[in-house]
LOPA-127147 format. One record per residue (C-alpha): residue number from 1; residue in one letter; x, y, z. Coordinates in pm, 1 decimal, padded with zeros to 6 digits. Layout:
N
  nr rest        u        v        w
 NUM    A        X        Y        Z
...
REM end
This chain:
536
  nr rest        u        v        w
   1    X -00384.1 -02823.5  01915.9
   2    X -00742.9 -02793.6  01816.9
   3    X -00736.7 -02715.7  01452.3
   4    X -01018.2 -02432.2  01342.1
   5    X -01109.5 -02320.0  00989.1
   6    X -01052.4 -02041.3  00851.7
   7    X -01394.4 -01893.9  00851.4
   8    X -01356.6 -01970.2  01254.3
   9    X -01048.1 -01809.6  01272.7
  10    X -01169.8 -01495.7  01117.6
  11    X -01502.1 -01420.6  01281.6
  12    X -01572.1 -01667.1  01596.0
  13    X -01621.2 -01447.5  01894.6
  14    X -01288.3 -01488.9  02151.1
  15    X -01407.4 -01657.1  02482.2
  16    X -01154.6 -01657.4  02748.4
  17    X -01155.7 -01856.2  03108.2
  18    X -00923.2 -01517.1  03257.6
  19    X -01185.9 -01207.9  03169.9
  20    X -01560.7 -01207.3  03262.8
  21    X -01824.6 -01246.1  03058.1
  22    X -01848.8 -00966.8  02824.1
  23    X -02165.5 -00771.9  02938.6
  24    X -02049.3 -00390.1  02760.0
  25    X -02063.2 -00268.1  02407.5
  26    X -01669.9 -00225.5  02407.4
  27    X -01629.8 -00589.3  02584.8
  28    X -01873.2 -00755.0  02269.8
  29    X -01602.0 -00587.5  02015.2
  30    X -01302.6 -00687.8  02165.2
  31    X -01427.0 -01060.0  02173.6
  32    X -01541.9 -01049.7  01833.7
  33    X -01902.5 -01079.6  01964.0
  34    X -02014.4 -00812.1  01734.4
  35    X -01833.7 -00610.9  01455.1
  36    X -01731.7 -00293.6  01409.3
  37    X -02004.7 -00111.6  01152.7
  38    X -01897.8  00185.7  00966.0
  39    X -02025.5  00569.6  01093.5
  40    X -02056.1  00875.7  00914.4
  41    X -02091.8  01229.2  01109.9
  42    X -02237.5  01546.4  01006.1
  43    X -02289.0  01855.2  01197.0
  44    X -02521.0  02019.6  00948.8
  45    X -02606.6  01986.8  00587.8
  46    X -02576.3  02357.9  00556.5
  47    X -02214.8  02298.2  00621.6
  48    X -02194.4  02131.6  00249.2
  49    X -01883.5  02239.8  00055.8
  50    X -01701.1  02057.5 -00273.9
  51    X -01422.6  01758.6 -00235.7
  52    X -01065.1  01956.8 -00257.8
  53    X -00971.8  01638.6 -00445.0
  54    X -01267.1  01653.8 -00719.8
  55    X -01411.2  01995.7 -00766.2
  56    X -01639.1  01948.4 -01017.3
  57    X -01919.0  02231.2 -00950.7
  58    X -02123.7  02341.1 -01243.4
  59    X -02248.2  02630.9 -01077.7
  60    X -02288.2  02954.0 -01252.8
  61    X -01972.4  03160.0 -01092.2
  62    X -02247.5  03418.7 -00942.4
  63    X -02346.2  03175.0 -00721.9
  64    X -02027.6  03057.1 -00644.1
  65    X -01927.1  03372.4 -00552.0
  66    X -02270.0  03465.6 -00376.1
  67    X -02125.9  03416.2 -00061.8
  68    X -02323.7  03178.8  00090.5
  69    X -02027.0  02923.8  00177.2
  70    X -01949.7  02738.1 -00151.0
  71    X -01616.2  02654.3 -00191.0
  72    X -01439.8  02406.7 -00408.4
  73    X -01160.8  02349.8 -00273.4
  74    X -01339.2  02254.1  00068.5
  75    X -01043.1  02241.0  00368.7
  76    X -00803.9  02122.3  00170.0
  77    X -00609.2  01938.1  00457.2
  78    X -00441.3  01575.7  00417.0
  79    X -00690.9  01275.8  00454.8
  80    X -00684.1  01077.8  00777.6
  81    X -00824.8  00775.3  00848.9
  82    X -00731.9  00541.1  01175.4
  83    X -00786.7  00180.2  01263.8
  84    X -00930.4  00092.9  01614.2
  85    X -00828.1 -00319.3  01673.5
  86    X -01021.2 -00356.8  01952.3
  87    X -00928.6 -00586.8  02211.1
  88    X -00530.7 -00563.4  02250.9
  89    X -00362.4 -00659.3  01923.7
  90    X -00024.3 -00737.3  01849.7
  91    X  00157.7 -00455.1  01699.6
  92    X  00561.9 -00404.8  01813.4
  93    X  00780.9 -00728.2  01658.2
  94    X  00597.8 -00957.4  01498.7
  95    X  00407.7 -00690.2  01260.5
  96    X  00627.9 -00341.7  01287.9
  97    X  00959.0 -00382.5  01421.7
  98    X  01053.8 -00179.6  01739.6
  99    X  01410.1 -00159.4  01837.6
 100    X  01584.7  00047.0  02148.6
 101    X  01671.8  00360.6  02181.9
 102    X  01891.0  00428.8  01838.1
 103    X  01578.2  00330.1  01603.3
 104    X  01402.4  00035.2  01471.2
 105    X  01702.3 -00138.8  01385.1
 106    X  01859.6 -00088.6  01735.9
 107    X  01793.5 -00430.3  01781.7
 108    X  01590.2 -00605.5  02123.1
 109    X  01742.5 -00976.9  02303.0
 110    X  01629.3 -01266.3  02157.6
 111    X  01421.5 -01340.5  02488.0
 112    X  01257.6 -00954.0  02410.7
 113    X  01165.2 -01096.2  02112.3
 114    X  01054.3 -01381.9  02242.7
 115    X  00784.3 -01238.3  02394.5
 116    X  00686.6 -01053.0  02110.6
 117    X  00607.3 -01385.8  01915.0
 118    X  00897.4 -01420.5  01736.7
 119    X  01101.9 -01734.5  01806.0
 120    X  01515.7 -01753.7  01784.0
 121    X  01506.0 -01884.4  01412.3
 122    X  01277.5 -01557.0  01309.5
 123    X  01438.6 -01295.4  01511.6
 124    X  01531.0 -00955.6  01258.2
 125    X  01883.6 -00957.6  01383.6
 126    X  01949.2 -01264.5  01258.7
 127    X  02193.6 -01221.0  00919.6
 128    X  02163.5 -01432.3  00626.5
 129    X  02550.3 -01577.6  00527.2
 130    X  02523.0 -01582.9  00217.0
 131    X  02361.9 -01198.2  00162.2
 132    X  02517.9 -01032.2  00456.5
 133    X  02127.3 -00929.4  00503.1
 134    X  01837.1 -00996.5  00735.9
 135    X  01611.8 -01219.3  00561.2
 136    X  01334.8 -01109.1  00848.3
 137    X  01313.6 -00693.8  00767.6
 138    X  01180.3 -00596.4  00485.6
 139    X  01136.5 -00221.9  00397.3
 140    X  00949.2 -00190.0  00069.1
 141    X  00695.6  00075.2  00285.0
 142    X  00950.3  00288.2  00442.9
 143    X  00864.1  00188.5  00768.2
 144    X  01047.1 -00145.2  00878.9
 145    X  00820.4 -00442.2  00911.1
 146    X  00882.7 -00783.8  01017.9
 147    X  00910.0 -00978.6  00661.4
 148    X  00654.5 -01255.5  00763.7
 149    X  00400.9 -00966.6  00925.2
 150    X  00053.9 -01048.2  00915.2
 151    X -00021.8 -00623.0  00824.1
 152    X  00311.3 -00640.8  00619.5
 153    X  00125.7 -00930.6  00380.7
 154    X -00207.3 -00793.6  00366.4
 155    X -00064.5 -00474.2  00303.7
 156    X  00080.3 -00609.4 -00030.1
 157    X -00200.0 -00781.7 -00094.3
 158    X -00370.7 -00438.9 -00144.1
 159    X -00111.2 -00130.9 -00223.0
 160    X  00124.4 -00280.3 -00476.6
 161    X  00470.6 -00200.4 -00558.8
 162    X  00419.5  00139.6 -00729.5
 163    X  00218.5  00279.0 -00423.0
 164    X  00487.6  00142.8 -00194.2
 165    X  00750.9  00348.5 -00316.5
 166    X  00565.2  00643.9 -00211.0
 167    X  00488.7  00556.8  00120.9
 168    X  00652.2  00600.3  00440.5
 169    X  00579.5  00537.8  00823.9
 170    X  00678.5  00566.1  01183.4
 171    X  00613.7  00355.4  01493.1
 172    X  00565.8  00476.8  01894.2
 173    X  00640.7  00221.7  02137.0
 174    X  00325.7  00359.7  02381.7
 175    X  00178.2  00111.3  02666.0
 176    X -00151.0  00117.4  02715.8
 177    X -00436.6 -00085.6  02953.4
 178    X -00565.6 -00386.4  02864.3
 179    X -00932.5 -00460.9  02822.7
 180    X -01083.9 -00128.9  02947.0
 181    X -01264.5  00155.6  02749.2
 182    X -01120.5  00379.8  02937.9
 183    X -00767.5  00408.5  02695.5
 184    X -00842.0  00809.3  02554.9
 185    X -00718.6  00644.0  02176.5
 186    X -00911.2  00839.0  01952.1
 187    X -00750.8  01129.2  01755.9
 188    X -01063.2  01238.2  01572.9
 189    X -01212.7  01539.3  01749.6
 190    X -00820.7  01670.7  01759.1
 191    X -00769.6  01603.7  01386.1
 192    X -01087.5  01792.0  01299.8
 193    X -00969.1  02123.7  01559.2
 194    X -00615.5  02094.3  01350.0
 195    X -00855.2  02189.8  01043.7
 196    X -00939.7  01873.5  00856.1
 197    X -01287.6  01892.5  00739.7
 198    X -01533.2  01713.7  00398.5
 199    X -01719.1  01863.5  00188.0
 200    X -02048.3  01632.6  00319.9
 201    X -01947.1  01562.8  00650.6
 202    X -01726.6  01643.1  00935.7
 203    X -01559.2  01294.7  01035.8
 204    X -01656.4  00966.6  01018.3
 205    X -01663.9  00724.5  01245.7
 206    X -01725.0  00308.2  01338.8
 207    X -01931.8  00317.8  01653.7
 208    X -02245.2  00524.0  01795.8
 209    X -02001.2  00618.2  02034.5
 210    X -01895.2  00992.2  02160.6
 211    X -01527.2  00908.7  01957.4
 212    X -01700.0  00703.4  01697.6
 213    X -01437.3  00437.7  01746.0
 214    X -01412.0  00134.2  02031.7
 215    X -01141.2  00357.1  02236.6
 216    X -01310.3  00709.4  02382.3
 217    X -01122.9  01019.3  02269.0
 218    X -00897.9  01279.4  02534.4
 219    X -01195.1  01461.9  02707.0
 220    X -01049.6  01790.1  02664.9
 221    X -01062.8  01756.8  02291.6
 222    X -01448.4  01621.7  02257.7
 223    X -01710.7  01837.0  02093.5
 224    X -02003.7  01637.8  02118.5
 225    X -02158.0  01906.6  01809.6
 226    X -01938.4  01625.5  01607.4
 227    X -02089.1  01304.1  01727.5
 228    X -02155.9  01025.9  01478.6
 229    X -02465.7  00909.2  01308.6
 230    X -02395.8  00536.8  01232.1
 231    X -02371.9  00390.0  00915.8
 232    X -02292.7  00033.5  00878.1
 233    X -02303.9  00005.3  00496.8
 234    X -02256.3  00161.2  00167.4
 235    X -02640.1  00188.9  00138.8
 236    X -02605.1  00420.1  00436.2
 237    X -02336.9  00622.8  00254.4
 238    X -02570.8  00721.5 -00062.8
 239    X -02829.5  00743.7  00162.5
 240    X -02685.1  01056.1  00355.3
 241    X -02798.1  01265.4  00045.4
 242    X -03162.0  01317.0 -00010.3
 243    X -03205.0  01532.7 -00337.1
 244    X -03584.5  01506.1 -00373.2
 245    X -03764.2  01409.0 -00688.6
 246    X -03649.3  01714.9 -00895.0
 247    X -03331.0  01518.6 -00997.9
 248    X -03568.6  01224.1 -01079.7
 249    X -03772.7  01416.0 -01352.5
 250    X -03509.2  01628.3 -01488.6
 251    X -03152.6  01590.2 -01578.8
 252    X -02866.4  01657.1 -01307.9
 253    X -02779.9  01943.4 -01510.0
 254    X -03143.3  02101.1 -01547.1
 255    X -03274.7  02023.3 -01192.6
 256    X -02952.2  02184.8 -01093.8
 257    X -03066.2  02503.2 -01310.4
 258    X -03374.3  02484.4 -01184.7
 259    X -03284.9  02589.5 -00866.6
 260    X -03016.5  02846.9 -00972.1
 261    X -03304.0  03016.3 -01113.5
 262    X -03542.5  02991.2 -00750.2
 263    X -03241.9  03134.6 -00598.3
 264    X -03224.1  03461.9 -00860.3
 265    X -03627.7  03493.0 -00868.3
 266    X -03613.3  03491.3 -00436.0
 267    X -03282.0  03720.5 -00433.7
 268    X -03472.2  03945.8 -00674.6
 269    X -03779.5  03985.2 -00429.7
 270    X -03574.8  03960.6 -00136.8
 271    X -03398.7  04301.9 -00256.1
 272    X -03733.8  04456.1 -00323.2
 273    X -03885.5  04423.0  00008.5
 274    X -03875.4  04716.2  00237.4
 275    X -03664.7  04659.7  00544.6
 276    X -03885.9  04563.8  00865.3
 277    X -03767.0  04873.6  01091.4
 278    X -03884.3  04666.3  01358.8
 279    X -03599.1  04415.0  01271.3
 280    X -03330.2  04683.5  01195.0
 281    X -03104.4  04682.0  00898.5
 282    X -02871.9  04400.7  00993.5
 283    X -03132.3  04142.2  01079.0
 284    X -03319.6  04169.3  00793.2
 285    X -03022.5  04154.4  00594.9
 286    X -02907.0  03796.9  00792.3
 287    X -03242.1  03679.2  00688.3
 288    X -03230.9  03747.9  00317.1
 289    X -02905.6  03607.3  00331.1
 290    X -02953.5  03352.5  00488.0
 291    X -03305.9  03251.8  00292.7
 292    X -03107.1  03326.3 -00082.8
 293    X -02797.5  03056.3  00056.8
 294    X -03042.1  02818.5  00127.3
 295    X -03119.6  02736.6 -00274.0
 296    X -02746.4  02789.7 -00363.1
 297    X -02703.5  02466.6 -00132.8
 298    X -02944.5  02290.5 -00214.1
 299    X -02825.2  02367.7 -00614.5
 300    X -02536.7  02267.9 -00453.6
 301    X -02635.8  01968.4 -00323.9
 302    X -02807.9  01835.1 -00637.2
 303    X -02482.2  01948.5 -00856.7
 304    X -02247.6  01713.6 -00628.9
 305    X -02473.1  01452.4 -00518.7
 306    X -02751.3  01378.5 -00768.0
 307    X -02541.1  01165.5 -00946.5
 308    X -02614.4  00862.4 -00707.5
 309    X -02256.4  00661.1 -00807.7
 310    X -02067.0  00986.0 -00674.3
 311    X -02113.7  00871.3 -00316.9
 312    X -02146.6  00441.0 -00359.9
 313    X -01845.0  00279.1 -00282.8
 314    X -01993.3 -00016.9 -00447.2
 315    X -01971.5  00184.0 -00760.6
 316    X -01643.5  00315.3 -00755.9
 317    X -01456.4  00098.5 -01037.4
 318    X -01159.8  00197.6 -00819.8
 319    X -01288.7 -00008.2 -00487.0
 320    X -01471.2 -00262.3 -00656.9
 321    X -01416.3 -00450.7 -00964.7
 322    X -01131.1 -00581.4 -01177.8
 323    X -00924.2 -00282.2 -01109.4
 324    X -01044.1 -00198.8 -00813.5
 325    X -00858.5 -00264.3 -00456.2
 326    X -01126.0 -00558.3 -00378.4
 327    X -01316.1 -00783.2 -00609.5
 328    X -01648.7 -00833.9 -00655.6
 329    X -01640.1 -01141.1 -00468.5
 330    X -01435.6 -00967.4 -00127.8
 331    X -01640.8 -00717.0 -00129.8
 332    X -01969.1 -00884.1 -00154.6
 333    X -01861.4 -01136.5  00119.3
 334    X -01693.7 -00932.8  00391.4
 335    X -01841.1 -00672.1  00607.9
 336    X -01523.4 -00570.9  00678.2
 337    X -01398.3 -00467.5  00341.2
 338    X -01710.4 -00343.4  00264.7
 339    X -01714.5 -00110.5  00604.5
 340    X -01386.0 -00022.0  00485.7
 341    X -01481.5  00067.9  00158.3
 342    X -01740.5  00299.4  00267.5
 343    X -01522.6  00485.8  00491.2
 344    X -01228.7  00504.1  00305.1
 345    X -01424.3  00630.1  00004.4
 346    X -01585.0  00922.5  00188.2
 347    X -01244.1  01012.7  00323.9
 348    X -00981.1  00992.3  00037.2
 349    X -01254.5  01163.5 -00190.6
 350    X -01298.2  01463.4  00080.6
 351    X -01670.4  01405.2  00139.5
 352    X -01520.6  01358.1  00524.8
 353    X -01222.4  01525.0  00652.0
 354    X -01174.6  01217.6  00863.0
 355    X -01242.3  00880.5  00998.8
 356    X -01237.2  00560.6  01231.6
 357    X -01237.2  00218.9  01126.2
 358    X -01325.6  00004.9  01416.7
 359    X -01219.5 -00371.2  01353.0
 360    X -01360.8 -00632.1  01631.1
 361    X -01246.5 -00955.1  01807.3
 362    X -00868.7 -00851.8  01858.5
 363    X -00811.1 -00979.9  02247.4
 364    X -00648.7 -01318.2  02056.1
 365    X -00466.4 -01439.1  02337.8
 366    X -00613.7 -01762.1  02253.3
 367    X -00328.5 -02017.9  02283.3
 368    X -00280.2 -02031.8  01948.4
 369    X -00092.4 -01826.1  01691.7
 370    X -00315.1 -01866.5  01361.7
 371    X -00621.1 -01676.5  01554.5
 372    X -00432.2 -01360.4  01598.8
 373    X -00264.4 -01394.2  01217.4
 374    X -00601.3 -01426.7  00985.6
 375    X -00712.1 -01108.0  01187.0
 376    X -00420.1 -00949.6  01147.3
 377    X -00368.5 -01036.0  00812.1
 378    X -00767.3 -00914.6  00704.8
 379    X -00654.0 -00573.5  00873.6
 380    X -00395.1 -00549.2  00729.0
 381    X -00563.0 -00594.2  00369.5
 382    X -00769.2 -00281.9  00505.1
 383    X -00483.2 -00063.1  00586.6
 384    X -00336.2 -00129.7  00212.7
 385    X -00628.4 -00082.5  00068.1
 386    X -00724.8  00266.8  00238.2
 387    X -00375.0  00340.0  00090.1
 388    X -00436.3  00206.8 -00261.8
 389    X -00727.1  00374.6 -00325.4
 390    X -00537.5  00748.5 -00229.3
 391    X -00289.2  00618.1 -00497.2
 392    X -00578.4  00542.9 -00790.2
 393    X -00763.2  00862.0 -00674.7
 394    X -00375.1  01037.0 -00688.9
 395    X -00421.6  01234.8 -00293.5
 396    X -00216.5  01245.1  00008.1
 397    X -00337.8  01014.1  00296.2
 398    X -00227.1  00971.7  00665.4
 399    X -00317.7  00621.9  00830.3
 400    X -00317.2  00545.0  01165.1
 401    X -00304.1  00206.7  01366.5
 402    X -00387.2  00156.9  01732.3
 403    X -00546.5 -00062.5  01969.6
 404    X -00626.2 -00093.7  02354.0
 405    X -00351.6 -00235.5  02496.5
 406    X -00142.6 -00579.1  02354.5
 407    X -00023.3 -00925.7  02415.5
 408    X  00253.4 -01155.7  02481.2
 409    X  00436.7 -01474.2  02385.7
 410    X  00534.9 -01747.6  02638.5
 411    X  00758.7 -01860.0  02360.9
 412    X  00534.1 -02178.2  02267.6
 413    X  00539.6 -02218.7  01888.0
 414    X  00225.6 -02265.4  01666.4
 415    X  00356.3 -02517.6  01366.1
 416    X  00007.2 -02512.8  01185.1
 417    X -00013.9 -02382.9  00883.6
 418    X -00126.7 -02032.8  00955.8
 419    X  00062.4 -02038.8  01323.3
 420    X  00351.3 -02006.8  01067.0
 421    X  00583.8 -02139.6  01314.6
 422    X  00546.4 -01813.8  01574.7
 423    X  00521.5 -01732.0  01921.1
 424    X  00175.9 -01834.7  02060.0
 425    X  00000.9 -01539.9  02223.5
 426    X -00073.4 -01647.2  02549.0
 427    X -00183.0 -01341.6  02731.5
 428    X -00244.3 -00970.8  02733.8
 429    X  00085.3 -00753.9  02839.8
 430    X  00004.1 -00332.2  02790.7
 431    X  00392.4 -00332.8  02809.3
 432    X  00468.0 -00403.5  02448.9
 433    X  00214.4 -00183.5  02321.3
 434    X  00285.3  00031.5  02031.9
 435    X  00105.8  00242.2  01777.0
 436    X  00185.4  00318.1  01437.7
 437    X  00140.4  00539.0  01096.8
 438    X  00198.8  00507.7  00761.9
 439    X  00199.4  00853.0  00492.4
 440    X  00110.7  00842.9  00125.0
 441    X  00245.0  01115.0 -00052.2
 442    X  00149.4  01091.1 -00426.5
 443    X  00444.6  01325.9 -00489.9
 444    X  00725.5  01094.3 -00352.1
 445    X  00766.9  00919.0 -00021.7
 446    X  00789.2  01165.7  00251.9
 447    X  01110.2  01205.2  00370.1
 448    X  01215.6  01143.0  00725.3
 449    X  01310.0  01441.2  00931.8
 450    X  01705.2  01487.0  01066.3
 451    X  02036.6  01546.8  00805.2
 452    X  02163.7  01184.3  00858.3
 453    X  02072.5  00819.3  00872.2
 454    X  02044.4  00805.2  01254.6
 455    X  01903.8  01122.5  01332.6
 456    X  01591.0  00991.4  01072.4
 457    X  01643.9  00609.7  01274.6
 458    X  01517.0  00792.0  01576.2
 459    X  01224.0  00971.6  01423.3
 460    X  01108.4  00715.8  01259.8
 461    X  01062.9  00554.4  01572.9
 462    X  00919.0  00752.2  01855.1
 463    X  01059.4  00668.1  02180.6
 464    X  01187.8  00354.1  02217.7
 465    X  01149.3 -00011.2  02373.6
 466    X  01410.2 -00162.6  02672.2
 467    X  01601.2 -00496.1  02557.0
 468    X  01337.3 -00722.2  02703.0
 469    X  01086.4 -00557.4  02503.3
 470    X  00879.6 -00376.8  02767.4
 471    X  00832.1  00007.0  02651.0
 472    X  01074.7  00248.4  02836.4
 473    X  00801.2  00458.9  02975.9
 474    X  01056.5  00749.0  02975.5
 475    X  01098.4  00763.0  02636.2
 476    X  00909.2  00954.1  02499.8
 477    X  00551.0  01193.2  02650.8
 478    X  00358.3  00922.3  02463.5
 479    X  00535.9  00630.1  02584.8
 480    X  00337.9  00616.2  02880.0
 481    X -00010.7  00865.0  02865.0
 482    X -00264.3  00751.0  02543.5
 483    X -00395.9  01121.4  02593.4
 484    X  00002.9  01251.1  02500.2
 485    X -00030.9  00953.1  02238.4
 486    X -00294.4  01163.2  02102.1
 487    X -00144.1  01446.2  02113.0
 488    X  00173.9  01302.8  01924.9
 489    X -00019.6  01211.8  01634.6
 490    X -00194.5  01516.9  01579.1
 491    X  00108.1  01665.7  01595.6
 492    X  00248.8  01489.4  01324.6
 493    X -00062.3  01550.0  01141.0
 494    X -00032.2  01899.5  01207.5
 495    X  00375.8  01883.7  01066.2
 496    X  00253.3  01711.0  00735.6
 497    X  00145.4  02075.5  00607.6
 498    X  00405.4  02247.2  00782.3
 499    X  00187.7  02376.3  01051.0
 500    X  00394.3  02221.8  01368.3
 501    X  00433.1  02569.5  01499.2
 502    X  00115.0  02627.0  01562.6
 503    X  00021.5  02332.9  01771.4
 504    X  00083.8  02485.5  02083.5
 505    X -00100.2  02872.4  01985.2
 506    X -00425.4  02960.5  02124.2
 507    X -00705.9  02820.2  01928.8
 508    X -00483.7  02454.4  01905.7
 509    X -00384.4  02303.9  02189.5
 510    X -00219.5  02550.5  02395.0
 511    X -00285.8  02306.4  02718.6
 512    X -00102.1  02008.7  02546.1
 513    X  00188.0  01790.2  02748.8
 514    X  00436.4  01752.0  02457.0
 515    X  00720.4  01970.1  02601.6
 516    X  00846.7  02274.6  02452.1
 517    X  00944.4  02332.0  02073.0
 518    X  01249.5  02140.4  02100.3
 519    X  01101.1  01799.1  02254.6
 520    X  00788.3  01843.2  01994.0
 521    X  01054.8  01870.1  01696.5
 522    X  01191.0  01581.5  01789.9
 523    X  00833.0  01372.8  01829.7
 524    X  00768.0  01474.1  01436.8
 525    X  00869.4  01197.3  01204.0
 526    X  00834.3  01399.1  00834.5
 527    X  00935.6  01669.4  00676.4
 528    X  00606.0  01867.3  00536.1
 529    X  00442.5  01717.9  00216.6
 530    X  00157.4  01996.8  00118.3
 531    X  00247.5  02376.7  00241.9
 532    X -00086.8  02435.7  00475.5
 533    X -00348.1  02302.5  00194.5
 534    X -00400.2  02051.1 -00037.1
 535    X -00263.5  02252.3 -00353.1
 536    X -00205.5  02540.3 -00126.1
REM end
C-alpha cells in the first residue's frame, strides 16, 4: 500500500476511477478540490441587537428604552452550530456507535460491523476478561463512541475532561444519497424560524450557497431574505462592522456619546416640526421614528463593535493562545481551524444565532483507512473545540454532525500507522448513514429523556440500525427522508428550551411529517436545559 504523508492525507483532493470528473461546486468539495470557507449572513444592519451571552451596552437607559429595537439580551435561544462533511463520511461504528433497536449498546453482528470498518478484534461487544468491560466504548461525552474514534480523539484533543462531564449526545441512524447535492441536510433556515437569532447577524454559514452549507436545505423552510454573504476568514469577521472614523479620533466611550447626543439634538427637532397633513399623523410619526432609531444604532453599533478585538477570533485569548482551544501555531497553519474559529466565535458569543461549518474532501473511499482517519480526526478537533470554547465563554451550545451519504468496509485491514489496524473504506454505501448531536449544558449534562435506563437507551439513539448494519428505514420518520432528518433536529432544538409543543402550531411547522405528539416525544433525546430563553 502506497504510503502518503500526512500533509497528503489531510488536504490532497480525492480522485476516484468510479465517479466522473468533478465539474460542480458541491463535486470540488466532496473531493477535497477546494475547501470549505467560512460565511457570515445578515439580513440588515438595522436588525443589530446585544449578545444574550455578553451584554455589555453603555447606553444611557433613555436610549435603551427609546424603542428603537435595542435589546440586550438579543434572542436569547441556545447556540447552534452544524458540521457539513461533504462527500459521504463515515459516521455509525467506527466513530459513534449505533446498535439495533434497544439503543446504542443493542449490539450489531460482527459481519455488520465489518462493514462499518471495524474488524473482529475491535468490535464494541467484545468484553475484556479481566474487567468484565468493553475496552472499545468509551462514554466520557455521554454519547457512546467507539474508543479508537477518529471524532472521539480529536474531540479530546479539544474539550477536556471538565467540559466532558457536561456534555451529552444522541445519534440517528438516517440513510442518505451518495454524491448528489440534492440531500435537503441543512437545518439552518428551520433553526432560525424556531427563534434563534445574533445580535450582528442572522446565521452563518460555509458556502455562497442558498443553505450556506455543501447540502441544500428542505425547500419549504428556505427564506432566501437569509442568504449568506461569504466570509472565508477572520479578517472578514471584523470586517462586517464599519464604524467610520469617529471611533478613530475619539475614545469608544466618547464617539459613542457623541452620537447619543445627535440622536437627542434630531429627536428634539423632530418633535418641533409641524406634522405634514399631507402625510397624516401616523406617517410622519414612522418617519421621525424611524430617522431618531437610526443614531441609537449606529451609537449602538460603535458601543458593541468599536472595540475591534470584540469581533477577531484571532484575538480571543480563549481561541487562540496558550489557553486558548488552538495554538498560535494551529491556528496560523490551518484554514480549517481558523474557519472554525471564526464561526464558532460569532456563534457561541451570540453575534449569530447560528451556523454551518462546511469541511471538504470527505468521499474517502480511497482503499485505504488512514485517508478517511486524519480527516476525521481534524473534524473532530473542530467539533471539540466549538464545544470548548461554549465551556470558557460558560453558554449552552447544540452541535450537529452530518454528511451526504457514507461508506463501507470490504473488511480489508489498513496496518499503517494511521490505518490503525481498521476496516479499509472501499466504497460509498447511503445504508449506514447516520447523523449525530452532541449538547453542552454549562449547568450539568443534559439528562436523557424516559424514567429508566432503557427508555433513555432508545432516545439516545433515534431509530435504529438492522444486525448487518444497514439502517432499518422503518425506524424512525428520519430514518429514511433527510427533509424528516431535518425536521428531527429542529425538533430537538426546539425541546432544549422546552418549546416541543409548539413545533407543530401555526407559525412553526404545522406541515411537518414527524407524526403526532406521541411519535415526536419519542424522537426528542433531552429533557429541557433553559425554560424558553437563555436566562429566561
Amino acid at each position: 500500500m502506497k504510503k502518503l504523508t500526512k500533509e497528503q492525507l489531510l488536504n490532497a483532493p480525492l480522485l476516484h476511477n468510479c465517479h466522473k470528473r468533478p465539474v460542480s461546486r458541491r463535486d470540488f468539495i466532496a473531493q477535497g478540490l477546494c475547501t470549505g470557507a467560512a460565511s457570515v449572513m445578515a439580513p440588515s444592519l438595522l436588525g443589530l441587537l446585544a449578545s444574550p451571552q455578553k451584554a455589555q451596552a453603555a447606553l444611557s437607559a433613555d436610549l435603551l428604552n427609546a424603542g428603537c429595537g435595542i435589546d440586550t439580551l438579543g434572542a436569547g435561544k441556545i447556540p447552534f452550530i452544524c458540521f457539513d462533511l461533504a462527500g459521504g463520511a463515515n459516521i455509525a461504528g467506527s466513530n459513534v456507535l449505533v446498535g439495533k433497536q434497544y439503543g446504542q449498546l443493542d449490539f450489531l453482528t460482527s459481519a455488520g460491523y465489518s462493514k462499518l470498518g471495524l474488524p473482529g478484534n475491535m468490535i464494541p461487544s467484545l468484553v475484556n476478561a479481566q474487567t468484565g468491560l468493553s475496552d472499545f466504548i468509551n462514554t466520557d461525552y455521554g454519547l457512546a463512541f467507539h474508543s479508537d474514534s477518529a471524532f472521539l480523539r480529536g474531540i479530546r484533543d479539544k474539550a477536556g475532561a471538565a467540559t466532558a462531564l457536561n456534555i451529552n449526545g444522541a445519534v440517528i441512524p438516517a440513510r442518505s444519497d451518495n454524491d448528489t447535492g440534492n440531500n435537503p441536510h441543512n437545518p439552518m433556515y428551520g433553526i432560525n424560524k424556531a427563534g434563534a437569532k445574533g445580535s450582528l447577524l442572522t446565521l452563518i454559514g460555509s458556502r455562497n450557497t442558498d443553505s450556506g452549507g455543501n447540502s441544500m436545505s428542505p425547500a419549504s423552510m428556505i427564506d432566501l431574505d437569509m442568504r449568506p454573504t461569504k466570509v472565508d476568514r477572520p479578517s472578514d469577521v471584523t470586517g462586517l462592522v464599519d464604524v467610520g472614523d469617529l471611533v478613530g479620533l475619539l475614545s469608544q466611550q466618547d464617539a459613542v456619546s457623541v452620537m447619543e447626543s445627535i440622536y437627542r439634538i434630531s429627536d428634539l427637532k423632530l418633535n418641533l416640526n409641524t406634522v405634514d397633513t399631507k402625510l397624516g399623523a401616523s406617517t410622519n410619526t414612522a418617519i421621525k421614528d424611524k430617522v431618531a432609531c437610526s443614531y441609537v444604532k449606529s451609537a449602538d453599533v460603535a458601543d458593541r463593535f468599536g472595540d475591534p478585538s470584540t469581533l477577531s477570533p484571532a484575538l480571543d485569548p480563549d481561541i487562540v493562545g496558550p489557553a486558548g482551544v488552538f495554538s498560535q501555531a494551529e491556528f496560523d497553519s490551518d484554514g480549517e481551524f481558523r474557519k472554525t474559529a471564526s464561526v464558532m466565535k460569532m456563534v457561541i458569543n451570540g453575534f449569530a444565532g447560528a451556523g454551518t461549518v462546511t469541511m471538504g474532501g470527505f468521499d474517502y473511499h480511497t482503499g485505504d483507512r488512514s485517508t478517511g482517519e486524519v480527516r476525521d480526526l481534524r473534524a473532530g478537533r473542530c467539533i471539540g473545540a466549538c464545544l470548548e470554547y461554549a465551556a470558557k465563554v460558560g453558554v449552552p451550545l447544540m452541535v450537529y454532525v452530518f454528511s451526504d451519504g457514507s461508506v463501507s468496509s470490504n473488511g480489508t485491514v489498513d496496518n499503517s500507522a494511521e490505518g490503525r489496524g481498521k476496516g479499509v473504506w472501499t466504497g460509498d454505501n447511503s445504508s449506514t448513514a447516520a447523523s449525530f448531536f452532541m449538547v453542552y449544558n454549562p449547568n450539568g449534562r443534559p439528562t436523557l429523556m424516559g424514567a429508566t435506563p432503557d427508555q433513555q437507551a432508545i432516545h439516545q439513539q433515534i431509530g435504529y440500525m438492522r444486525s448487518d448494519a444497514s439502517t432499518e428505514t422503518a425506524s424512525s420518520p428520519a430514518a429514511n427522508n433527510p427533509n424528516l432528518l431535518v425536521e428531527t433536529v429542529i425538533l430537538n432544538y426546539m425541546a432544549l428550551h422546552g418549546e416541543q409543543n409548539l413545533f407543530a402550531n401555526s407559525g412553526y411547522f404545522p406541515s411537518h411529517g414527524l407524526g403526532n405528539a406521541t411519535l415526536r416525544d419519542s424522537l426528542v433525546a433531552f429533557e429541557p436545559i433553559v425554560n424558553g430563553r437563555i436566562g429566561g
